[in-house]
C-alpha positions as CSV (number, residue, x, y, z in Angstrom):
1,X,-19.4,31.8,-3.2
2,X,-18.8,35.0,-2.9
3,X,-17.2,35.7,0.3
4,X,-18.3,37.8,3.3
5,X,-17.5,41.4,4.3
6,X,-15.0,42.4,6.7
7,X,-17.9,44.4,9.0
8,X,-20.0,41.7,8.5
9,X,-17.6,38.8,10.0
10,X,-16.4,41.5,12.6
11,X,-20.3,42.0,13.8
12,X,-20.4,38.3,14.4
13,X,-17.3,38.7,16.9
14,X,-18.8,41.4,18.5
15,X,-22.0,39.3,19.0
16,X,-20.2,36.5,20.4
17,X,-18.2,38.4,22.9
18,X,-20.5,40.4,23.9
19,X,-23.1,37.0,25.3
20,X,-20.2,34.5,25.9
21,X,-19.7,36.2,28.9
22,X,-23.0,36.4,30.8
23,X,-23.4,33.2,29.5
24,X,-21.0,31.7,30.9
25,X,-21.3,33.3,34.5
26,X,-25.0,32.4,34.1
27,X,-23.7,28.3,33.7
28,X,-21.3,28.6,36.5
29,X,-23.5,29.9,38.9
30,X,-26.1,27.3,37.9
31,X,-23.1,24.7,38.0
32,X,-23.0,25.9,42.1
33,X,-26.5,25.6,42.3
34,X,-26.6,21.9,40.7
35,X,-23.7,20.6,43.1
36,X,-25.0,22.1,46.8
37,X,-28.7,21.5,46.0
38,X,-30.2,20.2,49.5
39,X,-31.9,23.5,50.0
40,X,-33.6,22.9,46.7
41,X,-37.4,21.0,46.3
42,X,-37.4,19.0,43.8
43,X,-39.1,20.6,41.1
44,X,-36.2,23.5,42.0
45,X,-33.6,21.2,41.2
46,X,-35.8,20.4,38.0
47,X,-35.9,24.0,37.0
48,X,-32.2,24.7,37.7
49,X,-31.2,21.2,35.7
50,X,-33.1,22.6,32.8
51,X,-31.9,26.1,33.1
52,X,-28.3,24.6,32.7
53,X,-29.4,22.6,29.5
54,X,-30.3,25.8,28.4
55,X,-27.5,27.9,29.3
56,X,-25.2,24.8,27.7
57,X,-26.8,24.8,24.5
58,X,-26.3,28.5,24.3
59,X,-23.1,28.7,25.1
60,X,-22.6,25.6,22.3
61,X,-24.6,27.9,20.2
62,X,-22.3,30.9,20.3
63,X,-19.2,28.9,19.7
64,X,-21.0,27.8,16.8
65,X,-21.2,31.6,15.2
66,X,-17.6,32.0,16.2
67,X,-16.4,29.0,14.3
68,X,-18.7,30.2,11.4
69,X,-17.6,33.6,11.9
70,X,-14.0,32.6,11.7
71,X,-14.8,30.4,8.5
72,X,-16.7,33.1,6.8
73,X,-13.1,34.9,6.6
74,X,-11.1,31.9,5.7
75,X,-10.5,31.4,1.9
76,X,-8.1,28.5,2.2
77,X,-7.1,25.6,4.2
78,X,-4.0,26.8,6.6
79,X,-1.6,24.3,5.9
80,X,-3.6,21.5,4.4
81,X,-2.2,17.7,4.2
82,X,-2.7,14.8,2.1
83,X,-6.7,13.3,3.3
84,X,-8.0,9.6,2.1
85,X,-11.7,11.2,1.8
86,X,-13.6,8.0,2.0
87,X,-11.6,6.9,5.1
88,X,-12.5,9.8,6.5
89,X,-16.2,8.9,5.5
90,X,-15.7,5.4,6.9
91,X,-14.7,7.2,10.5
92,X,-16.9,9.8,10.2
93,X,-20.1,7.0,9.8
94,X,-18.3,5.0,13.0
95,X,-19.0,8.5,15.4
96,X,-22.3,9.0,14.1
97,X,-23.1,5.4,14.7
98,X,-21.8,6.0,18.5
99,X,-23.5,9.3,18.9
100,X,-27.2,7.9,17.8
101,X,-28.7,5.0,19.1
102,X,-32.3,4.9,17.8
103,X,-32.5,3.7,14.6
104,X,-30.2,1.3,12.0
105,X,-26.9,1.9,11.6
106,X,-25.9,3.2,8.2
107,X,-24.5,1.4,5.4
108,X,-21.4,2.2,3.8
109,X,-20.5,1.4,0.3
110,X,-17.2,2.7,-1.0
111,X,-17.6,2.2,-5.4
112,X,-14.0,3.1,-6.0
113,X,-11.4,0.6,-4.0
114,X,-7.9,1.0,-4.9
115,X,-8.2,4.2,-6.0
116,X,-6.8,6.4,-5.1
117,X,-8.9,9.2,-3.5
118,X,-6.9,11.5,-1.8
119,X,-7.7,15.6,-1.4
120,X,-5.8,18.2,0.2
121,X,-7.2,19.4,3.7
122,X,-7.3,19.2,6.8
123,X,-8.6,15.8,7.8
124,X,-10.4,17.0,11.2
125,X,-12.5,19.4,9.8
126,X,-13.3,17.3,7.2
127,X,-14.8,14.4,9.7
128,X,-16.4,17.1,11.4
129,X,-18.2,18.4,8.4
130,X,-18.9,14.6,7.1
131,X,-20.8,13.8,10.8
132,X,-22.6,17.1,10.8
133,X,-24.6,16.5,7.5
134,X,-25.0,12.6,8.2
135,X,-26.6,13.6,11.3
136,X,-29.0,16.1,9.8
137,X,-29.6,14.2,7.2
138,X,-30.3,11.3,9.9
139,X,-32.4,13.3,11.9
140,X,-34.6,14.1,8.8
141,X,-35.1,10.2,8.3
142,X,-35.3,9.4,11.6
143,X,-35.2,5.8,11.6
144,X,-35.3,4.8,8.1
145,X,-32.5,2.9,6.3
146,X,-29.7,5.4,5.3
147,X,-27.1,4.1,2.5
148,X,-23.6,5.9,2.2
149,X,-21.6,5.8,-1.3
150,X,-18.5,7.0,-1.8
151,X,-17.2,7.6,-5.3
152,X,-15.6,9.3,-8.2
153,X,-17.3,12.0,-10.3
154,X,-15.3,12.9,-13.9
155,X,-18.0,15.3,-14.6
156,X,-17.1,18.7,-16.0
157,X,-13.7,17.8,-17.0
158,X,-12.9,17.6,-12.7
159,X,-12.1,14.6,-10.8
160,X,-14.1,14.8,-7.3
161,X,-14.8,12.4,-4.8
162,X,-18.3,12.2,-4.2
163,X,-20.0,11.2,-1.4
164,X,-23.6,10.7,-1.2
165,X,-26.0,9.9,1.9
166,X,-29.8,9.1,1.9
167,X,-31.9,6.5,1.6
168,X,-31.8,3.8,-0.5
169,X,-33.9,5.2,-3.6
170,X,-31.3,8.4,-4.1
171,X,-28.7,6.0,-5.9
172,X,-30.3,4.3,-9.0
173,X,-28.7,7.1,-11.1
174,X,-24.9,7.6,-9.8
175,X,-24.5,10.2,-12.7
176,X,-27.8,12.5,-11.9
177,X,-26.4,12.4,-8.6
178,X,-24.6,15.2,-9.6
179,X,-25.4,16.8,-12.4
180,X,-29.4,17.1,-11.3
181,X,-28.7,19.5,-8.0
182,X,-30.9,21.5,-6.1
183,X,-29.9,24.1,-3.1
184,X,-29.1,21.8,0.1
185,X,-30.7,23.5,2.8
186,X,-27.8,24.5,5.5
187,X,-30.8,26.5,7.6
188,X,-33.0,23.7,8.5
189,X,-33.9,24.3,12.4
190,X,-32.7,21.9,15.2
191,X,-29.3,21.2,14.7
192,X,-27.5,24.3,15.6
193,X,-24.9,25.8,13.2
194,X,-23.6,22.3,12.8
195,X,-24.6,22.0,9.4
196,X,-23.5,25.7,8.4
197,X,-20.3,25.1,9.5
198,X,-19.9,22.0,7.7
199,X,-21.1,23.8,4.3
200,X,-18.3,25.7,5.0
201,X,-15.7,23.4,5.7
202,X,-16.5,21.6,2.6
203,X,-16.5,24.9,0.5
204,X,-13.3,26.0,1.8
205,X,-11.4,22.7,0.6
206,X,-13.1,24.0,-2.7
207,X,-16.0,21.8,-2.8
208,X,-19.6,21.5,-2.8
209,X,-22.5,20.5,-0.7
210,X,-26.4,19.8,-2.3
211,X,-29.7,18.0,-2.0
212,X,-30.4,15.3,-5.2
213,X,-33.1,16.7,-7.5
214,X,-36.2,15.5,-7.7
215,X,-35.2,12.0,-5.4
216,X,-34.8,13.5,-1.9
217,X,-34.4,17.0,-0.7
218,X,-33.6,15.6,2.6
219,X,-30.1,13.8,1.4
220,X,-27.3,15.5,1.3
221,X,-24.6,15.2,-1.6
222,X,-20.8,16.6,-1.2
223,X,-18.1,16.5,-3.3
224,X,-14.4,17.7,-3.2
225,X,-11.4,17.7,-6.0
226,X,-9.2,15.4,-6.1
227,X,-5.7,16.5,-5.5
228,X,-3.6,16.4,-8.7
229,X,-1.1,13.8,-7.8
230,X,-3.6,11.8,-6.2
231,X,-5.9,12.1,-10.1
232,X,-2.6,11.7,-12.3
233,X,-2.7,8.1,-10.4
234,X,-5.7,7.2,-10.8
């Protein structure tokens, strides 16, 4: 992936400076309004409570673009440790499991134990990333099954760990898994920049994020290299 200009990352500073700051006087003076609200009527107090979910989601918003931003410009993991990817997986599932309450929890299935699957990252952005695309991939399913699989790809001559989340259906072909890919869609409307970001991530520990061809558009497919002590081990 070819990687962003200078101006361009600079710009998306400038935007988030610029409308952090009335934001953020905007939510406190809300906040004021919120905690001495006698004077208020009630649908008032309605129209200030939704005002501040606004002004929250906003401000969430623009530190989105400024982690993105900041990503954009980064080409390699700062001082990057040894990860166990599919424990991270197995964490990242527990958080999305506490964050969503309407439909089943999913289910995780790791096809590689005792091997050793370690990558070299940083293990909180990697969690981060992992819940971001479970949960749009969750929200696109709403409250159908959802499977996780954890495994490891030798495709190409490259040992990655590959992890795979979607419904049921996706995984009667492990192999087209990843060799049939089409463009996952980091855009899609109604989860922020979350899933941007997590792209990212994932691209900056040298990996790669797409949807299965011609199973699920929806699910979402990422994989990372293995680190070279961790593969001569294997």
């Amino acid at each position: 992936m070819e990687a962003p200009s200078t101006p361009y990352i600079s710009a998306l500073g400038l935007v988030v400076h610029e409308m952090r700051s009335p934001a953020s006087i905007v939510s406190g003076y809300l906040r004021l309004l919120q905690q001495d609200s006698d004077g208020l009527s009630a649908r008032q107090r309605r129209m200030v409570d939704e005002a501040g979910r606004a002004c929250g989601r906003m401000l969430t918003l623009l530190q989105e673009v400024a982690e993105l931003a900041s990503l954009e410009g980064t080409t390699v993991v700062p001082t990057p440790t040894a990860v166990q990817v599919f424990d991270v997986c197995g964490d990242a599932l527990k958080s999305l499991a506490a964050e969503t309450e309407d439909g089943p929890a999913p289910m995780y299935m790791c096809q590689e134990p005792g091997r050793s699957t370690t990558v070299d990252g940083n293990a909180a952005w990697l969690k981060r990333a992992f819940v971001a695309l479970m949960a749009a991939t969750a929200r696109e399913h709403r409250t159908e099954a959802l499977e996780c699989h954890g495994f490891i790809s030798d495709q190409d001559g490259c040992r990655r760990a590959v992890i795979a989340f979607g419904p049921r259906e996706i995984f009667s072909n492990r192999d087209s898994l990843v060799a049939d890919r089409d463009a996952f869609d980091r855009w899609r409307g109604g989860t922020g920049l979350s899933v941007p970001v997590a792209c990212r991530i994932i691209e900056v520990h040298g990996g790669a994020v797409w949807s299965p061809r011609g199973a699920d558009s929806r699910a979402a497919v990422w994989a990372l290299p293995i680190a070279r002590a961790s593969a001569s081990h294997s």
